[in-house]
C-alpha positions as CSV (number, residue, x, y, z in Angstrom):
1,X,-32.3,7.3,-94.4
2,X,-30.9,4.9,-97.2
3,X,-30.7,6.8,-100.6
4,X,-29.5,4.8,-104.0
5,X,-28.3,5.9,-107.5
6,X,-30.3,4.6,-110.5
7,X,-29.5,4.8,-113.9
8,X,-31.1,4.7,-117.0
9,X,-30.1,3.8,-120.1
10,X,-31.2,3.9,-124.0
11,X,-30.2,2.4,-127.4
12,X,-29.2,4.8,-129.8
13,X,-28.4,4.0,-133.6
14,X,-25.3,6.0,-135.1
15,X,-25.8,7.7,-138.2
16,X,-23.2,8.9,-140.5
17,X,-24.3,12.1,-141.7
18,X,-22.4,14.2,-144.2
19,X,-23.3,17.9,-145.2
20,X,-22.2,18.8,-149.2
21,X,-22.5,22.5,-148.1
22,X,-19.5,22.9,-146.1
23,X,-17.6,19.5,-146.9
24,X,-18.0,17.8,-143.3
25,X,-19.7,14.8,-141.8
26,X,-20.2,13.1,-138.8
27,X,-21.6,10.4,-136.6
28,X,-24.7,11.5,-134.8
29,X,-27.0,9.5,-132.4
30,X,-30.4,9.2,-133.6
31,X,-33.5,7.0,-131.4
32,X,-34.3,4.1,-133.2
33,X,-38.0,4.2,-134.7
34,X,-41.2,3.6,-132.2
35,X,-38.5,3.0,-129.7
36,X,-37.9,6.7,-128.3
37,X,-38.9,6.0,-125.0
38,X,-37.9,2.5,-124.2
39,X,-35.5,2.6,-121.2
40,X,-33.5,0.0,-119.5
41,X,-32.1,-0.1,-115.8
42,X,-28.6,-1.9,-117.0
43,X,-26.6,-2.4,-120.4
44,X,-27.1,-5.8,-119.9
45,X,-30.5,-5.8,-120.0
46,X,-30.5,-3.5,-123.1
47,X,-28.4,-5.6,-124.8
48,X,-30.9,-9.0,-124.1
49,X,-33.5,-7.3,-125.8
50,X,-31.5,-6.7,-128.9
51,X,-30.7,-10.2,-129.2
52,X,-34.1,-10.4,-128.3
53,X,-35.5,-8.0,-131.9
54,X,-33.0,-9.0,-134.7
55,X,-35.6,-8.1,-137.3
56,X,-35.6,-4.4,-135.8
57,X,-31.5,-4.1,-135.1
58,X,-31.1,-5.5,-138.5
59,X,-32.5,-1.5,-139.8
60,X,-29.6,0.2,-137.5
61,X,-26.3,-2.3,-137.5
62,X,-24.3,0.3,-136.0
63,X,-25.8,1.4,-132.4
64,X,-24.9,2.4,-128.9
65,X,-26.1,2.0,-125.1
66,X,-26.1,5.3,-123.2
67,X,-26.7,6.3,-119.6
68,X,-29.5,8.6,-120.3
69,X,-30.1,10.0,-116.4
70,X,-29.6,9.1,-113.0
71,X,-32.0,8.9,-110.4
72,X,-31.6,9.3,-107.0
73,X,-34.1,7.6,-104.9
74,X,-34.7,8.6,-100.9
């Protein structure tokens, strides 16, 4: 039996996020808008459809492409 490793992967938009109450801030990862659940099988393929929605990348400039879980497949 043949088993393979799959991964998944989502776009992320980074956030800078500072909190007055105790002085800090950070970068967090936040999904982008309506596209929670959108998942790609390569970061190639998430990156096409980037290029491929300027107008809706243009709202989050800074992002990032994750592996988000692996399958494995019997």
């Amino acid at each position: 039996m043949e088993t393979t490793l799959q991964t998944k992967y989502r776009i992320f938009k980074l956030v800078f996020e500072s909190n007055v109450h105790d002085h800090g801030s950070m970068w967090t990862y936040k999904h982008i808008h309506g596209e929670e659940n959108r998942e790609f099988n390569s970061e190639k393929e998430a990156l096409e459809w980037v290029h491929e929605n300027p107008t809706l990348m243009i709202k989050c400039r800074e992002f990032v492409i994750l592996p988000v879980y692996h399958l494995v497949l019997a």
